[in-house]
C-alpha positions in Angstrom: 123.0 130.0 94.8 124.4 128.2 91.7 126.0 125.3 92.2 129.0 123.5 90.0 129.0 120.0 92.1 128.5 117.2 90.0 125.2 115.4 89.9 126.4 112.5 92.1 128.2 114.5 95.0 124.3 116.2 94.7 122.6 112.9 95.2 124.8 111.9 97.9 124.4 114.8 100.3 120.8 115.0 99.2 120.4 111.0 100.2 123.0 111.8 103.4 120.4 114.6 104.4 116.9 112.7 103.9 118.5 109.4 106.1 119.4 111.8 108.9 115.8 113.6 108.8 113.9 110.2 108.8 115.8 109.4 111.6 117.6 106.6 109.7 121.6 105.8 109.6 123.1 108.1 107.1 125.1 107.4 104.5 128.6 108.7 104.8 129.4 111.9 103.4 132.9 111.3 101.6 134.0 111.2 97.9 132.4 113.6 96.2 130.8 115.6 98.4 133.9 116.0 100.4 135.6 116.9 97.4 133.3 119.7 96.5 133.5 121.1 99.6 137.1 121.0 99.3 137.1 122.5 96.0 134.7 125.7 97.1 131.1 124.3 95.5 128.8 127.2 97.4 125.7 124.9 97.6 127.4 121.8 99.2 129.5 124.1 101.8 126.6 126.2 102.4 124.8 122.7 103.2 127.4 121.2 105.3 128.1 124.3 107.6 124.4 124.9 108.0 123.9 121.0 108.8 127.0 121.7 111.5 125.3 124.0 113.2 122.1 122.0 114.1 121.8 121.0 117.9 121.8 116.8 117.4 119.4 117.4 120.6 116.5 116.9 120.8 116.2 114.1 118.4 112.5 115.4 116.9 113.6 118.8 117.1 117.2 117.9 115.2 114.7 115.6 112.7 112.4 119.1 111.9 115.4 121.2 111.4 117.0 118.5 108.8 114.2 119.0 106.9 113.7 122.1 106.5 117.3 122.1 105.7 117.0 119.7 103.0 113.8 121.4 101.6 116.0 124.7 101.4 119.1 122.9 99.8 116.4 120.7 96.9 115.1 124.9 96.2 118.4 125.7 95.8 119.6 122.5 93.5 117.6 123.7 90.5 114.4 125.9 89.5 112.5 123.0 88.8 113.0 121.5 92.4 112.0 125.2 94.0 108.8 125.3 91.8 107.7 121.9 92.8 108.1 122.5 96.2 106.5 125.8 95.9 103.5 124.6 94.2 102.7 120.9 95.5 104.8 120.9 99.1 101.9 122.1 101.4 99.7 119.7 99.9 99.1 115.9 100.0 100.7 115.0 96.7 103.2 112.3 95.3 105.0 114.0 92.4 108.3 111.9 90.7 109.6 111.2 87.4 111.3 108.1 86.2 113.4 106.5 82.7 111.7 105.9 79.7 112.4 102.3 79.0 109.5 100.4 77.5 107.5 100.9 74.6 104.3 101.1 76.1 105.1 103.7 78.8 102.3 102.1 81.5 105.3 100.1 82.6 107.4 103.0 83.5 104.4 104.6 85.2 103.9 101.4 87.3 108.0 101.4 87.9 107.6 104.9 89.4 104.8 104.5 91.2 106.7 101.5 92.9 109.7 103.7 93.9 111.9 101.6 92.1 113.4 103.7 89.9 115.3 107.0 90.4 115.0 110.6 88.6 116.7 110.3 85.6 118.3 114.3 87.0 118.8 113.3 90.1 115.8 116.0 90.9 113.1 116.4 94.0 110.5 113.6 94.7 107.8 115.1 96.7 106.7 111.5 98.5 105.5 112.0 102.1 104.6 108.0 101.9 108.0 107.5 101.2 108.7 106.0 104.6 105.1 105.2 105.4 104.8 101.9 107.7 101.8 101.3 105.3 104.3 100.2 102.8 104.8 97.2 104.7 101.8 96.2 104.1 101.0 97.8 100.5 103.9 98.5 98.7 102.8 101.1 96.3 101.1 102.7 99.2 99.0 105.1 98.7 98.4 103.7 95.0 97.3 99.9 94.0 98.4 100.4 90.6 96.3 98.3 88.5 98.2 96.7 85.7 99.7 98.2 82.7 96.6 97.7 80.5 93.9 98.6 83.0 96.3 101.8 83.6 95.6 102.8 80.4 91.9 102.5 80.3 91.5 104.6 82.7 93.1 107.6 81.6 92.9 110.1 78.9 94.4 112.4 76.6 95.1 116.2 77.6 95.9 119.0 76.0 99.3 120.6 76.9 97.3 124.0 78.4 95.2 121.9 80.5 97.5 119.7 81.9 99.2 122.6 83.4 95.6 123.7 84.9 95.6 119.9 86.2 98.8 120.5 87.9 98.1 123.8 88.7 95.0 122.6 91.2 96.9 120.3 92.6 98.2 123.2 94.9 94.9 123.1 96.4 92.8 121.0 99.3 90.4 118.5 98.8 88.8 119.4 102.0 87.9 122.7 103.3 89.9 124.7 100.2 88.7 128.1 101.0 91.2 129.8 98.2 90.8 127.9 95.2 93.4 128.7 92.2 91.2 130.5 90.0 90.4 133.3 92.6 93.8 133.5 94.2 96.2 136.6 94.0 99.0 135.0 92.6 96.9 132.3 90.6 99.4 133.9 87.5 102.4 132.7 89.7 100.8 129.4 90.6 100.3 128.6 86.5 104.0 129.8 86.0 105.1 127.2 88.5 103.2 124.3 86.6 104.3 125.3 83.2 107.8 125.4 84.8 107.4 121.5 86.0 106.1 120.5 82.9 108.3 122.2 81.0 110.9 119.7 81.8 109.2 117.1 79.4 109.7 119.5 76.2 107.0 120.8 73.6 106.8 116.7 72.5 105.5 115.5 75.4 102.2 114.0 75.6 99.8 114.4 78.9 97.4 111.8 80.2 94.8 112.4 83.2 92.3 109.9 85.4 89.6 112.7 85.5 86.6 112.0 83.5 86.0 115.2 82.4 88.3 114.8 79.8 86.7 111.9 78.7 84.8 113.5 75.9 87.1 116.4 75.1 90.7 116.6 76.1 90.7 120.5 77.3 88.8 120.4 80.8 88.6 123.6 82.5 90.1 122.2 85.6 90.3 125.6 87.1 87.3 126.5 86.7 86.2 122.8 88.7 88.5 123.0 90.9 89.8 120.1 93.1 86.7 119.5 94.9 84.6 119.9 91.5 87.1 117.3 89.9 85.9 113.3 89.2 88.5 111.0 88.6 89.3 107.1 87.9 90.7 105.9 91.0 94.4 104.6 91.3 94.3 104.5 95.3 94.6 101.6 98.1 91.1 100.8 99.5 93.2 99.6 102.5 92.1 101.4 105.7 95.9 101.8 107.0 96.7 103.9 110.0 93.7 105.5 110.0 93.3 107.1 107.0 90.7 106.6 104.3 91.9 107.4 100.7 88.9 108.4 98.6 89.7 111.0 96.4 92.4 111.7 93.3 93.7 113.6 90.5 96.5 112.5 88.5 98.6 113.9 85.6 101.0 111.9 83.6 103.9 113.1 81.3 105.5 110.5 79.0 108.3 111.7 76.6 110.6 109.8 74.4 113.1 109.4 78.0 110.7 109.7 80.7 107.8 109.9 82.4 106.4 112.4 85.2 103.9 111.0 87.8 102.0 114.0 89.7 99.1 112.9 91.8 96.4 114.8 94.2 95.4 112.5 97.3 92.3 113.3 99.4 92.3 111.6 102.9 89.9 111.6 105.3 
């Protein structure tokens, strides 16, 4: 369903239809999104008659159906979004992109893995931490982003082919991953859905991973490994929050002229 909206009237219902699934006060749908409707934009009417028709009661019911309503409508936005979600949004991943503004492009990696800057396209974040209550206590929760220099000791070069393998096994579990990407039937759609997301940051863009294997050459067979055969630098919180132990990561970082793209792997125990 193509849609002719204007990026902003986008963000808006997109940001209208997050607040109402986390249960928070919505901002109010007017301006551009009421003038899209007006004007016949399928996506945005499609959105707002199928977010009509939701019973507000029960509250966690209402809550489930918003998002799968807003998971639909990010599919629908743009190819890109419905790959992502396709490919990373059954697993525990963070996956956002942010500006390009400093020279040394560590600083725009630390910026997004703060939150505190927006996609550039106004395109899916996949950040189920986003509302995490262990962000009151570590902001970058579930990364303690060391700073800019460190960052950059502890990653390494890849080659375009495998950073798409990187990405491509982040569709997998760390835990318990009884179909790996390598043997899967649609393992060819799987590596389509990568290249897709990485094809965003153009044939110039250069990759940068915290597994070791690509320490000594910058082509690791990742699929081959596996997520549960990968070793990586860690960029986690070694605070015990809510239960959950973080112990395990891959990470894949984009950096072009105008952004950067932070995908990461979490394993929690």
């Amino acid at each position: 369903m193509p849609s002719s909206a204007d990026q902003p009237a986008l963000d808006l219902l997109d940001a209208h239809l997050e607040a109402l699934g986390d249960g928070t006060d919505p901002p109010l749908l007017e301006g551009p999104v009421l003038l899209a409707a007006e004007e016949g934009d399928e996506l945005v009417r499609w959105a707002l008659d199928r977010l009509r028709r939701l019973p507000s009661e029960p509250k966690d019911a209402f809550a489930r159906r918003v998002g799968s309503l807003l998971e639909e409508f990010r599919s629908r936005r743009c190819p890109w979004n419905a790959a992502a979600l396709r490919l990373l949004g059954a697993t525990y991943t963070f996956a956002a992109t942010g500006p390009r503004r400093y020279e040394d492009w560590a600083h725009d990696v630390r910026a997004v893995l703060h939150r505190s800057v927006p996609d550039p396209r106004g395109w899916v974040r996949l950040d189920g931490d986003r509302a995490n209550t262990a962000r009151h206590t570590v902001p970058a929760y579930p990364f303690d982003p060391p700073d800019s220099a460190e960052l950059r000791r502890r990653l390494y070069a890849l080659e375009a082919e495998a950073a798409v393998a990187a990405l491509a096994v982040m569709a997998e579990e760390w835990q318990s991953e009884h179909a790996p990407v390598r043997s899967r039937p649609d393992r060819n759609a799987v590596l389509t859905d990568a290249r897709t997301l990485l094809d965003r940051y153009g044939p110039a863009a250069r990759y940068w991973t915290n597994a070791t294997a690509a320490a000594s050459a910058p082509a690791p067979d990742f699929l081959a490994a596996g997520l549960q055969g990968t070793r990586s630098h860690g960029f986690l919180t070694s605070e015990y929050i809510n239960g959950l132990d973080l112990l395990e990561d891959l990470g894949l970082i984009a950096v072009t002229d105008d952004e950067v793209g932070v995908f990461w792997s979490f394993g929690a125990y």
